[in-house]
PQR file of N, CA, C, O and H, with PARSE charges and radii, in Angstrom:
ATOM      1  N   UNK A   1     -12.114-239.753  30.927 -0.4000 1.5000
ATOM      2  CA  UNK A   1     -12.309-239.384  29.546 -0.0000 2.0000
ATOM      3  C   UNK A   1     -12.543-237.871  29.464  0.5500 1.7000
ATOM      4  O   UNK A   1     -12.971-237.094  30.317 -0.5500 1.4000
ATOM      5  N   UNK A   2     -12.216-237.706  28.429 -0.4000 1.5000
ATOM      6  CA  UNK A   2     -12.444-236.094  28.326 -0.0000 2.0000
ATOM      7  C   UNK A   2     -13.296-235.553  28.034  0.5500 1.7000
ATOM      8  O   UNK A   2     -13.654-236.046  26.964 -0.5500 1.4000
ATOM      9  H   UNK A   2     -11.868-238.338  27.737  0.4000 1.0000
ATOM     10  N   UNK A   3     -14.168-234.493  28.401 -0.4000 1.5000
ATOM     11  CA  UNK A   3     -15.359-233.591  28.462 -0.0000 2.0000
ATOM     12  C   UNK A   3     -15.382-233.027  27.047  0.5500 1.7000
ATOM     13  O   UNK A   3     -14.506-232.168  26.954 -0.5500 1.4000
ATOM     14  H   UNK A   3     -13.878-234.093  29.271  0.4000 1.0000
ATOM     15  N   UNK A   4     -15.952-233.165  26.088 -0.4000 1.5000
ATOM     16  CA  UNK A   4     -16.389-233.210  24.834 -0.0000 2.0000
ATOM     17  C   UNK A   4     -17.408-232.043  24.629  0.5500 1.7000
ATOM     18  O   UNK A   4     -18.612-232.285  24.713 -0.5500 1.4000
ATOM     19  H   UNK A   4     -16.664-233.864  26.164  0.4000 1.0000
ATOM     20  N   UNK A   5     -16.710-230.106  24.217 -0.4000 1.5000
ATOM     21  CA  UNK A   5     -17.675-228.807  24.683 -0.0000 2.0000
ATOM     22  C   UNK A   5     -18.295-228.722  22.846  0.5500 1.7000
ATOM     23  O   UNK A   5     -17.480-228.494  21.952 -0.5500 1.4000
ATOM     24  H   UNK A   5     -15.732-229.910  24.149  0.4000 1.0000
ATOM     25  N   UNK A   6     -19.727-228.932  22.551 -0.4000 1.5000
ATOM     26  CA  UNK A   6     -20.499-229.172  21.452 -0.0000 2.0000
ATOM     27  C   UNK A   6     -19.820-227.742  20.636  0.5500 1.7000
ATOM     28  O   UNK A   6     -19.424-227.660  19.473 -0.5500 1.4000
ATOM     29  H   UNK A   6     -20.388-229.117  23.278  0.4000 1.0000
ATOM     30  N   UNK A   7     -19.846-226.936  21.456 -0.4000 1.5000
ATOM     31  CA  UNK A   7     -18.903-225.763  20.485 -0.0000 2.0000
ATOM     32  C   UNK A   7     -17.858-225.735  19.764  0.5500 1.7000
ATOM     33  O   UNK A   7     -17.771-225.315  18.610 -0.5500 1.4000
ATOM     34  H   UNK A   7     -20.167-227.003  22.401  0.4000 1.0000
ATOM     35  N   UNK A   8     -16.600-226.420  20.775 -0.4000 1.5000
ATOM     36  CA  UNK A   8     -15.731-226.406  20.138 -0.0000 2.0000
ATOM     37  C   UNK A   8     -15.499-227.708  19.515  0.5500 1.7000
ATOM     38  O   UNK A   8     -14.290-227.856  19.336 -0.5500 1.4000
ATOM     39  H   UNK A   8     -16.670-226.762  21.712  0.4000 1.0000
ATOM     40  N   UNK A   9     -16.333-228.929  19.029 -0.4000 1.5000
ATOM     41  CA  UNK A   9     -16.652-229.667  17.761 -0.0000 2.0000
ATOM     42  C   UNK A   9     -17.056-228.731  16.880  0.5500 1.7000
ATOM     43  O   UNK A   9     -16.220-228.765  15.977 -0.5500 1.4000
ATOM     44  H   UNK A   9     -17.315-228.809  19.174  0.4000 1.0000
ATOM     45  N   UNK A  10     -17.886-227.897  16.630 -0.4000 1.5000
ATOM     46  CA  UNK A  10     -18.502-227.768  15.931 -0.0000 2.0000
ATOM     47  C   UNK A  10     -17.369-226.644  15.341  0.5500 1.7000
ATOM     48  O   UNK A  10     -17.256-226.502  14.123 -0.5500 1.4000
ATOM     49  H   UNK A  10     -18.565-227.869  17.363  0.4000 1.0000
ATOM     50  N   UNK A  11     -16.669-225.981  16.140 -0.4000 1.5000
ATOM     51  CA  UNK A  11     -15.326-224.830  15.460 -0.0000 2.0000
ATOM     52  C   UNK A  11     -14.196-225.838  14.994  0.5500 1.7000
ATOM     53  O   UNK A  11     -13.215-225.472  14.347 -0.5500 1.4000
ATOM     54  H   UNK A  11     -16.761-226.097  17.129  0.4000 1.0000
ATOM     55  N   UNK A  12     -14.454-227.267  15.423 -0.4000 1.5000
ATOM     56  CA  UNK A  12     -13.385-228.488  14.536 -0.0000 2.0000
ATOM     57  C   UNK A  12     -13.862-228.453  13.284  0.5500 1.7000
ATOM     58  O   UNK A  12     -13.208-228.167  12.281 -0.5500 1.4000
ATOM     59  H   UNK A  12     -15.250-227.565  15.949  0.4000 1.0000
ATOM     60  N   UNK A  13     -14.906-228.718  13.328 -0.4000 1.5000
ATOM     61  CA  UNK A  13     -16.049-229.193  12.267 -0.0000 2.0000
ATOM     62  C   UNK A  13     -15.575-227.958  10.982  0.5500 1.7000
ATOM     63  O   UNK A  13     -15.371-228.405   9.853 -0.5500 1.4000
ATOM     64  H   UNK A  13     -15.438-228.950  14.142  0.4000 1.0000
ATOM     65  N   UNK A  14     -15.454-226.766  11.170 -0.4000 1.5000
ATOM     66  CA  UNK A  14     -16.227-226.051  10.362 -0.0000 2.0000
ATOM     67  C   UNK A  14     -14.515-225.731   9.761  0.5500 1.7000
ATOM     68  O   UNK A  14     -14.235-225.582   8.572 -0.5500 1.4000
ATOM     69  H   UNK A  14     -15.620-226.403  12.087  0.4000 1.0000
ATOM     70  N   UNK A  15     -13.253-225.665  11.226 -0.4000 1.5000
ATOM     71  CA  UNK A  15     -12.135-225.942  10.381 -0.0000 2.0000
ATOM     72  C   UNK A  15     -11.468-226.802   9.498  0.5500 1.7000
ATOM     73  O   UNK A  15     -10.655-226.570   8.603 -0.5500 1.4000
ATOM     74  H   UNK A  15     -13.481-225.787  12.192  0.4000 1.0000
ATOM     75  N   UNK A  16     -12.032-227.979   9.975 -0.4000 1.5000
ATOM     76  CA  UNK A  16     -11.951-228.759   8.829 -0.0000 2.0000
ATOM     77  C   UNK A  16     -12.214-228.939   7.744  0.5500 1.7000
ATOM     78  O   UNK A  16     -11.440-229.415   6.913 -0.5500 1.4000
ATOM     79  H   UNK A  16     -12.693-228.168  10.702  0.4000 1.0000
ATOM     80  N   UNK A  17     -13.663-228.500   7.490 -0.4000 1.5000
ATOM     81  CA  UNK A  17     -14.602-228.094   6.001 -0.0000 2.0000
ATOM     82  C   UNK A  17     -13.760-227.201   5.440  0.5500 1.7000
ATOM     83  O   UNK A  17     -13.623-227.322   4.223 -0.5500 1.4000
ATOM     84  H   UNK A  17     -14.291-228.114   8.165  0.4000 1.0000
ATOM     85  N   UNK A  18     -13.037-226.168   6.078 -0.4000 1.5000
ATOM     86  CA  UNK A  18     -12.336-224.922   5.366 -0.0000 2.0000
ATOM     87  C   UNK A  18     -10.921-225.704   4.906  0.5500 1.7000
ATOM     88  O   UNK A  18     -10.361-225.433   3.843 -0.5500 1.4000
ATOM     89  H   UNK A  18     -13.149-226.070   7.067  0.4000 1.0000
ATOM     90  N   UNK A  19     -10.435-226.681   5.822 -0.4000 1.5000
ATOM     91  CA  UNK A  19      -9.016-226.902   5.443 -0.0000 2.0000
ATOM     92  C   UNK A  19      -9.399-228.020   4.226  0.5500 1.7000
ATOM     93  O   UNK A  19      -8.379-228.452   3.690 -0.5500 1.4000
ATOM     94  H   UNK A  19     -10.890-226.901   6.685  0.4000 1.0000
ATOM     95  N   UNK A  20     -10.498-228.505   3.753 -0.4000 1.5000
ATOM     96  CA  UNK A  20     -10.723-229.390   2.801 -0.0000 2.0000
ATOM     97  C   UNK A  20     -11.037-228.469   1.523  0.5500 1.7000
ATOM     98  O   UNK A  20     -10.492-228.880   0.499 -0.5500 1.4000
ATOM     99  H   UNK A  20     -11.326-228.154   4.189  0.4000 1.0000
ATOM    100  N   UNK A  21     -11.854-227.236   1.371 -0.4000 1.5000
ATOM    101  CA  UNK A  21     -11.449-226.514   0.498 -0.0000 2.0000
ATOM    102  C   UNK A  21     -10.349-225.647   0.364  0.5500 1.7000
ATOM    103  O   UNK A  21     -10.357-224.714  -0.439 -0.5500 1.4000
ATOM    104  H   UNK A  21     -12.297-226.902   2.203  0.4000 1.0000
ATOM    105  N   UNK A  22      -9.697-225.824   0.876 -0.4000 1.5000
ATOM    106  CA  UNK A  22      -8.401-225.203   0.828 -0.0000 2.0000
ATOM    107  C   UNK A  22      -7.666-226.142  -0.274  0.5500 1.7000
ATOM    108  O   UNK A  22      -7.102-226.059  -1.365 -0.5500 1.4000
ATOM    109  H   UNK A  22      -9.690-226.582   1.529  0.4000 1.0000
ATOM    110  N   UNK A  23      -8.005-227.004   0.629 -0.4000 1.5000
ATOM    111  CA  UNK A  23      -6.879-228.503  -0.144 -0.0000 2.0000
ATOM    112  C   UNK A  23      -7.087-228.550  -1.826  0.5500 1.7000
ATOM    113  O   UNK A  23      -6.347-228.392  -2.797 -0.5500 1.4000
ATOM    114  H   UNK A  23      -8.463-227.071   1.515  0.4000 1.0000
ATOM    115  N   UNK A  24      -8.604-228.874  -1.595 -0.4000 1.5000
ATOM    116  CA  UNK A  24      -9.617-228.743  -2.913 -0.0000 2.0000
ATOM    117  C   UNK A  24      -8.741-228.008  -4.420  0.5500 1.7000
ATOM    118  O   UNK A  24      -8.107-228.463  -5.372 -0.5500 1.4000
ATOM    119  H   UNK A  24      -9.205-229.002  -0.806  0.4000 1.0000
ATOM    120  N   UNK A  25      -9.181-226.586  -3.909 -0.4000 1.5000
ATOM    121  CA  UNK A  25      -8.655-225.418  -4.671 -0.0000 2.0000
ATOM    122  C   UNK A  25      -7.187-225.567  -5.163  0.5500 1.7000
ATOM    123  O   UNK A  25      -6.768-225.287  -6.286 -0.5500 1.4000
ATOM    124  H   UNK A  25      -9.696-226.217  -3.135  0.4000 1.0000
ATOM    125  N   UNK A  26      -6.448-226.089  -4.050 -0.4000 1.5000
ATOM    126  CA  UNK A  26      -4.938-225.660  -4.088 -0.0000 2.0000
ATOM    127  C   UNK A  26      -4.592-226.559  -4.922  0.5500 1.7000
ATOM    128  O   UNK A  26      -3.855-226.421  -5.899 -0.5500 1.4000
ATOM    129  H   UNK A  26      -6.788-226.317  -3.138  0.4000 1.0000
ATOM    130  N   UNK A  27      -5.246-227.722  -4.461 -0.4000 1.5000
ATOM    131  CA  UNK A  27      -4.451-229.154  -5.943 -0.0000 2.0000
ATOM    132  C   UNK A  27      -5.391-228.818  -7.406  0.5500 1.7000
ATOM    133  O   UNK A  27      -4.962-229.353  -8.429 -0.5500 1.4000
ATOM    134  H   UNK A  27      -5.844-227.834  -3.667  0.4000 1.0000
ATOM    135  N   UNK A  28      -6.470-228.079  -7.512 -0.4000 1.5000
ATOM    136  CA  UNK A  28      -6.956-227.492  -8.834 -0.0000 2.0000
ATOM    137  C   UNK A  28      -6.010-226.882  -9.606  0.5500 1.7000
ATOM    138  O   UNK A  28      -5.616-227.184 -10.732 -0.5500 1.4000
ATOM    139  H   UNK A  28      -6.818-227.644  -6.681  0.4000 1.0000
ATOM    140  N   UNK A  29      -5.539-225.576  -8.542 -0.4000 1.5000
ATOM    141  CA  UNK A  29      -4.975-224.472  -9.084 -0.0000 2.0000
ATOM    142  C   UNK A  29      -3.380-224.908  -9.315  0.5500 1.7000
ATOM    143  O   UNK A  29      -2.700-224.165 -10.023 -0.5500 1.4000
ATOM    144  H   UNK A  29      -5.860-225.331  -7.627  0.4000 1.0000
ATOM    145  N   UNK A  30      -2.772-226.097  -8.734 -0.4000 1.5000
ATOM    146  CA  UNK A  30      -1.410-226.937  -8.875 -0.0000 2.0000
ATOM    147  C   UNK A  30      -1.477-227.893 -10.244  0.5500 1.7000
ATOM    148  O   UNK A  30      -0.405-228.217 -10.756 -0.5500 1.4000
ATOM    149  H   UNK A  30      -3.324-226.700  -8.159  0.4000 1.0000
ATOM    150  N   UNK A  31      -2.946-228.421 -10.938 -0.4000 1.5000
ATOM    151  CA  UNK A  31      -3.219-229.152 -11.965 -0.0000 2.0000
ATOM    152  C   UNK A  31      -2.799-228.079 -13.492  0.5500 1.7000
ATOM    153  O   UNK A  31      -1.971-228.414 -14.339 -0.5500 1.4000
ATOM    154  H   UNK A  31      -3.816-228.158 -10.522  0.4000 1.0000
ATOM    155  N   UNK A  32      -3.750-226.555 -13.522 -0.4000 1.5000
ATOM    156  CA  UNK A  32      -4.005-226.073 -14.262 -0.0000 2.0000
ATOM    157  C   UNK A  32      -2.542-225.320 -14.334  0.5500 1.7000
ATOM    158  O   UNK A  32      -2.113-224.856 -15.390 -0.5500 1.4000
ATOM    159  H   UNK A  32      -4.423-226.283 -12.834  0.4000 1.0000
ATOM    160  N   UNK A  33      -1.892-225.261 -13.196 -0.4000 1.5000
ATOM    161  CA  UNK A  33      -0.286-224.298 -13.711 -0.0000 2.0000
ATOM    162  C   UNK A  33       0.552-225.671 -14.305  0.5500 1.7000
ATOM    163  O   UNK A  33       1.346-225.367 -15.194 -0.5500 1.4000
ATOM    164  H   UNK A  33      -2.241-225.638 -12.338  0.4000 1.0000
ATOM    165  N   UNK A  34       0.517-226.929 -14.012 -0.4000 1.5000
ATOM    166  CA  UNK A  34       1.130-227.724 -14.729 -0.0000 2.0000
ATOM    167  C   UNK A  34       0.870-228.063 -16.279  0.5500 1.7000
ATOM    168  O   UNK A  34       1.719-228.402 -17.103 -0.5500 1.4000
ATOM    169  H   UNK A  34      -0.129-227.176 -13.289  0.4000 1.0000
ATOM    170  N   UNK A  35      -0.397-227.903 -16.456 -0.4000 1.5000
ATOM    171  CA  UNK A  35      -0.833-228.076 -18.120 -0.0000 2.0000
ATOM    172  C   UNK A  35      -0.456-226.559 -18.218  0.5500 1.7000
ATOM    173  O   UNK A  35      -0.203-226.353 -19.405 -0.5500 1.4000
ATOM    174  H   UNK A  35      -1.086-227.627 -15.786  0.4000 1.0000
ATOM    175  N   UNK A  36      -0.329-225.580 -17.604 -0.4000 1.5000
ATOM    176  CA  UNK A  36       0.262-224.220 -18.527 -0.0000 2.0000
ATOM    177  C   UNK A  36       1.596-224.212 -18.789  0.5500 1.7000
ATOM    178  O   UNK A  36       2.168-223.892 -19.831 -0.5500 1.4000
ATOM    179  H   UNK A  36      -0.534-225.748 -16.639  0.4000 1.0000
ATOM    180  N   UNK A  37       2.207-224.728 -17.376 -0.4000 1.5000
ATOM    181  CA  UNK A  37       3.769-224.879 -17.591 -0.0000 2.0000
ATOM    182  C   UNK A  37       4.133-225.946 -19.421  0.5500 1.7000
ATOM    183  O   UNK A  37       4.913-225.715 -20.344 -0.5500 1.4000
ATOM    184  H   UNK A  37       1.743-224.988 -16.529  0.4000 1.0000
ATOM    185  N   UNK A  38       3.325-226.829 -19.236 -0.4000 1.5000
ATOM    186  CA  UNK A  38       3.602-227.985 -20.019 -0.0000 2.0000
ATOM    187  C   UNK A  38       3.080-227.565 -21.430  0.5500 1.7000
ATOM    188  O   UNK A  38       3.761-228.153 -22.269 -0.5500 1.4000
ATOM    189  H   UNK A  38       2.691-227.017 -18.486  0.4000 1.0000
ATOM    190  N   UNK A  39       1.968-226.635 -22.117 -0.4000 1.5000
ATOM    191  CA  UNK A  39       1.625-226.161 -23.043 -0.0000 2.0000
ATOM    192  C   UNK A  39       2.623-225.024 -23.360  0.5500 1.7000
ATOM    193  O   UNK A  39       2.931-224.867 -24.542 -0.5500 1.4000
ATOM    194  H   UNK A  39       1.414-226.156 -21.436  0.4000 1.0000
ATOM    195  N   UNK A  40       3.226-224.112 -22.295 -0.4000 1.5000
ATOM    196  CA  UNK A  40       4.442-223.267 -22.478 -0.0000 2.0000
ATOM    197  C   UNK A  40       5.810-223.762 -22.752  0.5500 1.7000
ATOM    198  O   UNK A  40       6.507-223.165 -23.571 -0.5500 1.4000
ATOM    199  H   UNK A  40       2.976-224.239 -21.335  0.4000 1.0000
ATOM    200  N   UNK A  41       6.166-224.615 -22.243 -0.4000 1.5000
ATOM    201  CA  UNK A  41       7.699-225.227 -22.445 -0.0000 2.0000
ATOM    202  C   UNK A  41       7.706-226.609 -23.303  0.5500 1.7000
ATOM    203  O   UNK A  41       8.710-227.321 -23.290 -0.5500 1.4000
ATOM    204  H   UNK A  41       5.599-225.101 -21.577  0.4000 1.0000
ATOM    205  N   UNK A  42       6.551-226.961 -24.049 -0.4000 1.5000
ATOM    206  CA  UNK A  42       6.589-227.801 -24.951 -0.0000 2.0000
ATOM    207  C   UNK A  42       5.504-226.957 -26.173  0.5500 1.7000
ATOM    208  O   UNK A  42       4.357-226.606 -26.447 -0.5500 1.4000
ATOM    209  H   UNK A  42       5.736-226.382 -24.060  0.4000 1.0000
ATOM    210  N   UNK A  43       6.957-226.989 -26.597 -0.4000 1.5000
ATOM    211  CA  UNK A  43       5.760-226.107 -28.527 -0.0000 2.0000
ATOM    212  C   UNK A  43       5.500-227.086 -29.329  0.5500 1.7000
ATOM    213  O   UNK A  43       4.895-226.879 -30.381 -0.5500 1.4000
ATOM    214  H   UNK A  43       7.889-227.273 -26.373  0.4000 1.0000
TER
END
């Protein structure tokens, strides 16, 4: 089995937290250009 270094969990750990606000933000900021697109191209 493989040797499991508490550091580099914890540099998983903290990339992961970042790639979940990433995600977060990006499908926010993908919601609010669709209601702009959709308030712009429907009068």
């Amino acid at each position: 089995m493989a040797d499991t270094n508490s550091s580099d969990l914890n540099a998983h750990k903290k990339t992961y937290a970042s790639f979940l606000k990433l995600l977060k933000w990006s499908t926010i900021a993908l919601a609010v250009l669709m209601v702009f697109l959709y308030v712009v191209i429907n009068p």
